[in-house]
Structures are given as C-alpha cells and as structure tokens.
C-alpha positions as CSV (number, residue, x, y, z in Angstrom):
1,X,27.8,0.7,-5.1
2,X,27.2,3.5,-2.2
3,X,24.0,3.5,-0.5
4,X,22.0,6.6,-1.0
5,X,19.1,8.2,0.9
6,X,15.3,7.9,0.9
7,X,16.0,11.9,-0.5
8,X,18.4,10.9,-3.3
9,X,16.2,8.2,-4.4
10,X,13.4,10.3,-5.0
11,X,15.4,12.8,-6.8
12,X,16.7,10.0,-8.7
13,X,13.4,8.8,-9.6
14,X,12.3,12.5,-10.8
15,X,15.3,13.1,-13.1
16,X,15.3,10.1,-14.8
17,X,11.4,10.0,-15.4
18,X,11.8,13.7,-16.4
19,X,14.5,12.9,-19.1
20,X,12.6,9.7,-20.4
21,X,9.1,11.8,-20.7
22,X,9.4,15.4,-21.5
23,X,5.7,15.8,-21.0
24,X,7.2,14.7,-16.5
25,X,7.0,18.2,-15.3
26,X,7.1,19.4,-11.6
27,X,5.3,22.1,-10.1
28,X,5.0,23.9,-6.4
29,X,6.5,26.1,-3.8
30,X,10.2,26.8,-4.2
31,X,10.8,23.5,-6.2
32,X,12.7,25.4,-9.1
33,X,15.4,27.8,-8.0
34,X,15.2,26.9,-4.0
35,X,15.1,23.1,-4.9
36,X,12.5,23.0,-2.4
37,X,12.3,23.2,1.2
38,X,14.1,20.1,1.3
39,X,16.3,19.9,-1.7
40,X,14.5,17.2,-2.9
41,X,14.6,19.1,-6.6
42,X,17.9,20.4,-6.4
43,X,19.2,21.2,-9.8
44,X,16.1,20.1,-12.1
45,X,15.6,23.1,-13.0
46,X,18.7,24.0,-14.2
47,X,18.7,20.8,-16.4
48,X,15.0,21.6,-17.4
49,X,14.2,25.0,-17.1
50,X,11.7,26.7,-15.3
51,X,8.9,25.5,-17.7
52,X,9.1,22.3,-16.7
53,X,10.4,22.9,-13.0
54,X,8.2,25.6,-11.8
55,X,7.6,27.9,-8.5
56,X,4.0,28.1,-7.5
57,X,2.3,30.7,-5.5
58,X,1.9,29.7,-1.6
59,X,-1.8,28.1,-2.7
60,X,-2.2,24.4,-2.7
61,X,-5.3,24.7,-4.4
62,X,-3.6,26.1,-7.5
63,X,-0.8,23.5,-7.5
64,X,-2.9,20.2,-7.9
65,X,-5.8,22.5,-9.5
66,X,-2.7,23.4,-12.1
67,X,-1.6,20.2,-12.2
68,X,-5.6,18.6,-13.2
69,X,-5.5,20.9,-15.8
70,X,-2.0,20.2,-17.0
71,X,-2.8,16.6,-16.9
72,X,-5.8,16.4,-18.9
73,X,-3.9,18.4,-21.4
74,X,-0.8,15.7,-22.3
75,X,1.5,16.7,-19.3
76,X,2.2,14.4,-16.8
77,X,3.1,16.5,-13.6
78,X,4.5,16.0,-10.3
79,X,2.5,18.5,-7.9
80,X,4.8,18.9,-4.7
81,X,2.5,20.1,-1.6
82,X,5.3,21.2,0.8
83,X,4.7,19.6,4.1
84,X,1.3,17.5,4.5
85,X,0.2,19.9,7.1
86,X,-0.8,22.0,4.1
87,X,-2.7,20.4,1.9
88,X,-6.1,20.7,3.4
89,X,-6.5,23.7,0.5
90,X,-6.0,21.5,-2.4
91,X,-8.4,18.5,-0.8
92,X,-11.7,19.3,-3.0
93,X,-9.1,19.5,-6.1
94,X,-7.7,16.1,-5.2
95,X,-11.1,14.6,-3.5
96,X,-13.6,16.0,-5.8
97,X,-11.9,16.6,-9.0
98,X,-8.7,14.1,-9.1
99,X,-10.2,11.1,-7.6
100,X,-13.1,11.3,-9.9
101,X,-12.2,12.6,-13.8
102,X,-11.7,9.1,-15.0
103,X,-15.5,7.8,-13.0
104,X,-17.4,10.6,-14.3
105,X,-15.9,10.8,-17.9
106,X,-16.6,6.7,-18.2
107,X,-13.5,6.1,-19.2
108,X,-13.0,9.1,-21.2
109,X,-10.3,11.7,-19.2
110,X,-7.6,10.7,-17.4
111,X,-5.5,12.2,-14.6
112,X,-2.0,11.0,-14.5
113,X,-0.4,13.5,-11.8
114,X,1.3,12.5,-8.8
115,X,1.5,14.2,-5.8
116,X,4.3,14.6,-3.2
117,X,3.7,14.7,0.4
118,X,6.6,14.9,2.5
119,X,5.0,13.7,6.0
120,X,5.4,12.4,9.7
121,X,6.9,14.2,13.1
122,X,10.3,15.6,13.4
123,X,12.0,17.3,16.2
124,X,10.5,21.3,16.2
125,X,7.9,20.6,13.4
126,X,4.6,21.1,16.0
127,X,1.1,21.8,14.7
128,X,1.7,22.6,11.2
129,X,4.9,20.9,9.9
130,X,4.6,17.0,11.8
131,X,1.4,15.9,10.7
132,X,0.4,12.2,9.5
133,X,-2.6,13.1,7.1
134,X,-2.6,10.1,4.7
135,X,-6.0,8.3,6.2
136,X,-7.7,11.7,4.9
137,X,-7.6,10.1,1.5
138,X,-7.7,6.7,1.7
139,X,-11.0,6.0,1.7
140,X,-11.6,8.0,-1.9
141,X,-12.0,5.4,-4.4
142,X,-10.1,7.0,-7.7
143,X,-7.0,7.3,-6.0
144,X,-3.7,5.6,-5.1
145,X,-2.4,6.5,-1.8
146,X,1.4,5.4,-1.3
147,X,4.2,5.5,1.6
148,X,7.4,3.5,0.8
149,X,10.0,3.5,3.8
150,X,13.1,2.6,1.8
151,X,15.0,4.5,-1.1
152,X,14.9,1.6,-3.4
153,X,10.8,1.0,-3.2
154,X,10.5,4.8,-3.2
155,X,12.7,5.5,-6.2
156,X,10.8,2.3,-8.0
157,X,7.4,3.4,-6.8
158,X,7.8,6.9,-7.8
159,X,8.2,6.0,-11.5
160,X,5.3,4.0,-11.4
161,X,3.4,7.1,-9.7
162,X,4.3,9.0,-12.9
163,X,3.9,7.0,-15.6
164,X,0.3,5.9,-13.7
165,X,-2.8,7.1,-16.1
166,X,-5.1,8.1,-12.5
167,X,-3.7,10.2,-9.8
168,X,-1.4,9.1,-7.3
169,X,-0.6,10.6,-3.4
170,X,2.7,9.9,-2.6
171,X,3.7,10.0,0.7
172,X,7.4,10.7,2.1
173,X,8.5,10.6,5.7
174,X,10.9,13.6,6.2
175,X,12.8,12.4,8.8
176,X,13.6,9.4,6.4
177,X,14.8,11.6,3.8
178,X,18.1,11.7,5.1
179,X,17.8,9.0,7.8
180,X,17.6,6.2,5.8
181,X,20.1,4.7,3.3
182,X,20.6,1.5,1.3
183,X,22.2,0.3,-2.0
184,X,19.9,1.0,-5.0
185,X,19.9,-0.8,-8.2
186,X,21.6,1.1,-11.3
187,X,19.6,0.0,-13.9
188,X,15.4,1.4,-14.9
189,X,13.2,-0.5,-12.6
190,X,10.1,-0.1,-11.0
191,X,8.1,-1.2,-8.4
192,X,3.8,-1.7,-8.6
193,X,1.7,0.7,-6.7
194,X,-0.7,-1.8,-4.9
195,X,2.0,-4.2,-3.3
196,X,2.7,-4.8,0.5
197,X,6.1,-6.4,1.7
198,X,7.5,-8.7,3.4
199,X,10.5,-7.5,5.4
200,X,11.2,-10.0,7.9
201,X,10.1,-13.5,8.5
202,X,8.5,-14.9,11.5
203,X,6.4,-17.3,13.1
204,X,5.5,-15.7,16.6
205,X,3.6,-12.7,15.5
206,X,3.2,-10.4,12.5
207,X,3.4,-6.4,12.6
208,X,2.5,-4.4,10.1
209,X,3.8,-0.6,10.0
210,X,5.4,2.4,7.3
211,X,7.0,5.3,7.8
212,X,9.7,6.0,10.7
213,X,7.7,3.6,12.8
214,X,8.8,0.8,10.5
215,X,12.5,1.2,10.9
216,X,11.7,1.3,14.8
217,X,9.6,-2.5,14.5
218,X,12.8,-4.2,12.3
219,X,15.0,-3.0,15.1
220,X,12.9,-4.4,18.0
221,X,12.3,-7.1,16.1
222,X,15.8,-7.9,16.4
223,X,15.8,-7.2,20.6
224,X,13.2,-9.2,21.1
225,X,14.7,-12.2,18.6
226,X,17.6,-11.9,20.3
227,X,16.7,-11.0,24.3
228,X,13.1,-13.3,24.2
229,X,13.0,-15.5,21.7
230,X,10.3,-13.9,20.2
231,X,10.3,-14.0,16.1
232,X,8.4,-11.2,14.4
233,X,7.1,-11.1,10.7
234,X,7.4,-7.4,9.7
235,X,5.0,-6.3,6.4
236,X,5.0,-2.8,5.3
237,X,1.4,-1.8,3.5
238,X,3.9,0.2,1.1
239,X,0.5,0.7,-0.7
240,X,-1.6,2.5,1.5
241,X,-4.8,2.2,-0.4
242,X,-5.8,-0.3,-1.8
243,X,-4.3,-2.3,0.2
244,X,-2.3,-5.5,-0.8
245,X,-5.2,-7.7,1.4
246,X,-3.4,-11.1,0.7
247,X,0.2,-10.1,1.6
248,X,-1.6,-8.7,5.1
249,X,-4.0,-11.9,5.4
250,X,-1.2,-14.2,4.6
251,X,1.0,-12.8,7.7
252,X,-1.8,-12.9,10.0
253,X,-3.2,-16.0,9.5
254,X,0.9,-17.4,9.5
255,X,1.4,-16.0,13.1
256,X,-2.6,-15.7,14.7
257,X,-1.0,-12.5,16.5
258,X,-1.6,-9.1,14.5
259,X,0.3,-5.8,15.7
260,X,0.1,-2.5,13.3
261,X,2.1,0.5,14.3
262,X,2.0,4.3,12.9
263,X,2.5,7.4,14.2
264,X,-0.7,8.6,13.1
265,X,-3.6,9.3,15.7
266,X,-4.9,6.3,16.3
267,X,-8.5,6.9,16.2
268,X,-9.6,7.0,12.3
269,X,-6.1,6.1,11.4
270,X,-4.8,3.6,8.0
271,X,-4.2,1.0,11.4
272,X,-7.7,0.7,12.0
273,X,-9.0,-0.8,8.3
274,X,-6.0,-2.8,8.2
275,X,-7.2,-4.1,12.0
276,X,-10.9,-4.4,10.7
277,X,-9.9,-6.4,7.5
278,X,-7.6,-8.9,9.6
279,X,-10.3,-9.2,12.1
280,X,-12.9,-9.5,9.7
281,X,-10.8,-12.2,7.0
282,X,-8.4,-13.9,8.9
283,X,-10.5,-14.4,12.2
284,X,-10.3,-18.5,12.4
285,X,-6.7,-17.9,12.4
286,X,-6.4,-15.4,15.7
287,X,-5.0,-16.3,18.7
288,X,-5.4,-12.9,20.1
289,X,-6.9,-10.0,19.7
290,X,-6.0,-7.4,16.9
291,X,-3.9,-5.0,18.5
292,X,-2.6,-1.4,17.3
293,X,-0.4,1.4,18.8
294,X,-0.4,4.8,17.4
295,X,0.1,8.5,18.1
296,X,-2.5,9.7,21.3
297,X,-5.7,12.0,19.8
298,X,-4.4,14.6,20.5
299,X,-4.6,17.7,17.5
300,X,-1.0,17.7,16.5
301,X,2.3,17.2,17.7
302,X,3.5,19.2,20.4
303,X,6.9,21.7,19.6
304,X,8.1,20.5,23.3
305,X,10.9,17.7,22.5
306,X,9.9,15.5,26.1
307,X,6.1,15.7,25.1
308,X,6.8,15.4,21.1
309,X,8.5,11.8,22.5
310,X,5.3,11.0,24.2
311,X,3.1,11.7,21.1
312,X,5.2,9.2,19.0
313,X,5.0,5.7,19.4
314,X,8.6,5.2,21.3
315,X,10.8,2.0,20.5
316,X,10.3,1.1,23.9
317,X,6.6,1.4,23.3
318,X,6.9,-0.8,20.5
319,X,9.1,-3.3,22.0
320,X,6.6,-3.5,24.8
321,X,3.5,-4.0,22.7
322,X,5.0,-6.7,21.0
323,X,5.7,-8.7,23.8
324,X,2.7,-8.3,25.0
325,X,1.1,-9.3,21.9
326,X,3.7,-12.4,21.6
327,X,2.8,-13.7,25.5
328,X,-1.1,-13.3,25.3
C-alpha cells in the first residue's frame, strides 16, 4: 500500500464523506474550479458540481456565516478559510454564533460544520500567510479545536469533524501537506475528536507538541536516544481543545519532566494551559519545572529566510531544550 500525504489524506477524507452524505458540501475561495490554493479539493467539483463544491467571495465572514446557515438547514458543510491568517473576519460568526447555537437553543439547533484552517510558517509566507492562530479559539466553550500531524489521524479525524452535530476548527499545517507521508488504512475508519496520542515511549522525560514541531521532537528524540541516552515520551494533543487531560497527565506524571513545543508565540499560546494543567494536576509527580519553547512575541513571521529560522523553534533548539530538561 503506498504512503500518501497529509494533503491526500484530507482529500481522501472529503470525497468519501461527500459521497456517503450528499447533504457534505464544501464551500470557500477557489475550492471549486481552482481546487483551492492548495489543491486540497482538486476534482470535487467535477464529481459534485458546483452546488455542492462552491467558490465564495474573498469574505470570511460569508463563508462560515454561509455555512451556519447552511448547517441549521440539513447541510453539513465544510467551510475552507484559506490560510489562518485570514480568518479574523469570520471570528464573531465562529465565536459568537457557531460556538453558541446549540447553548442558547438548550438543545434545540445544532451546527454541524467544520472548518478548515490550513496553518503554521513556511518559507516566504511572512505576516499574513505563516500564522499559528489556533489559541484564538480554544478557550470558547462550544467548539472543537483540532490539529492532527499525520495523514492517517487527519483523514480519520476529518470524518469525525463532519459527521460531528457542533462545529469543529480543523487545523492543517501547510508545510505538512506534502511533507509528510505514511501508509493509510483502505477501509472507513475514524478517529475521535477529543483524543491525544502517544507516539513514542519513554521514561526520561515527556514532550508534548503538533504540527511541524512534532515531526522535529520524534526526530530528536531519536539523537538524543541514540547520542545521550536520553528516552523521550512524545504525546501529540491531536485534540487541541478540550484536551485529552489523562493521556497528558499520564505522560507527565510517567517521566516528572514536562517539555511542550509549538511554533506558536509563546506568550498566550495552546503550550501554556497544557503547562498550567500539568503543573496544576500532576505536581507531586515533577522533578523539574514545566518547561515550554515556542515562537518569540514577535507579530508574525518575518519574509527574511535567516530570521524566519530564528522565529521557529529550530531542531537544534529543540534538541537543546530537551537535554536540558532531561539533566535538570
């Protein structure tokens, strides 16, 4: 079986949801003919037409706005937002509308839409096409904020994104999209929404991290198993919020040494409640203090490829702060 990419998966995932459900329809800029910026929706629309694979104005606001309405009416759409950097427009229809239909109906009105957010830097992205926006929404009770790093979670978590009743953010790293391959199983599966995991085991220290960052910690991981001695346990929060707390406390307490790594600022960041609810629940356990490495707060990433490298945490970064973390 050939291994196919974080992209392919996701695709994957659309088309077969889309021919299970005809009420799976997917709406935003250039998804239909274009296939999106990415390619991501290559071809759906000439399999479904442009009714159920259809180009949006450039307005955020109207694609998940469009989508509430579409949702509440029997259609179960998949509203793509076309880099994360753009989405600020459509936060009061996700924030204030989305997260809260099901609350303030008791019961009565559900959203089911999912929204995709391709995210994270790449090379020549800068200000408005590298940002790492998903702690904007998890703290908004009402939704599900997810980030798998791998084309088999993705593909699995995707279907459960669309055949969730409440609205779901769905988080994709673009330089994964092609980056990343592995073998993906041929028959319907899916994978739940609220579930962290386990990618490597360990008994010196545990690091939690997803997206790009991720990839970087497994292969350090390796160095430092190899060159030091040193074995890491590596979760990935693939649910962002809420977050699987006993999978995270578990690790923790296993090792008493906590790392989490994004490439999000730091300050404000996903890595500071998963540091607050280790420090807070598995305290008794610690054998060091919670540590974190991130991006610097600074407002974006820069377009200059040596400073760019600086804003991201490097492997060499990485491979440091775990050492550090594994001698304290």
């Amino acid at each position: 079986m050939p291994a196919k990419s974080l992209l392919q998966a996701i695709h994957e995932g659309l088309a077969e949801e889309m021919r299970a459900d005809e009420s799976v329809m997917v709406l935003g800029e250039d998804v239909g003919h274009a296939g999106g910026v990415f390619r991501v929706t290559q071809g759906l629309q000439d399999e479904f037409g442009p009714e159920r694979v259809m180009d949006t104005p450039l307005a955020e606001s109207l694609i998940v706005g469009a989508a509430i309405g579409l949702s509440v009416n029997g259609m179960r759409p998949v509203a793509e937002i076309q880099f994360a950097d753009f989405i600020p427009p459509a936060f009061d229809q996700i924030v204030n509308e989305a997260a809260r239909f099901y609350y303030r109906s008791n019961g009565a009105w559900n959203v089911p839409i999912t929204v995709r957010v391709p995210y994270g830097v790449v090379p020549g992205g800068a200000l408005y096409h590298s940002q790492s926006v998903e702690a904007w929404f998890c703290n908004t009770p009402g939704l599900k904020v997810v980030a798998p790093s791998f084309p088999a979670d993705a593909k699995g978590m995707l279907k459960s994104a669309v055949r969730d009743p409440n609205p779901v953010l769905f988080f994709e790293h673009k330089k994964a999209y092609r980056l990343i391959k592995e073998e993906i199983p041929e028959d319907d599966y899916s994978v739940p929404l609220d579930r962290a995991k386990v990618h490597r085991q360990g008994g010196d220290i545990t690091v939690v991290s997803y997206g790009m960052t991720l990839h970087q910690v497994l292969e350090a991981a390796a160095r430092i198993s190899e060159e030091h001695g040193v074995e890491a346990e590596v979760v990935e929060p693939m649910s962002l919020y809420p977050l699987d707390r006993e999978t995270i406390l578990e690790a923790a307490r296993k090792t008493g040494k906590f790392l989490v790594v994004s490439e999000a600022n730091l300050t404000g960041s996903v890595s500071g409640e998963i540091a607050a609810l280790v420090a807070r629940e598995a305290f008794e356990w610690l054998d060091a203090p919670v540590m974190r490495l991130g991006a610097p707060d600074t407002p974006a990433a820069p377009f200059a490829r040596p400073m760019m490298d600086f804003f991201v945490p490097s492997p060499e970064k990485i491979e440091s702060a775990m050492l550090e973390l594994a001698r304290y």
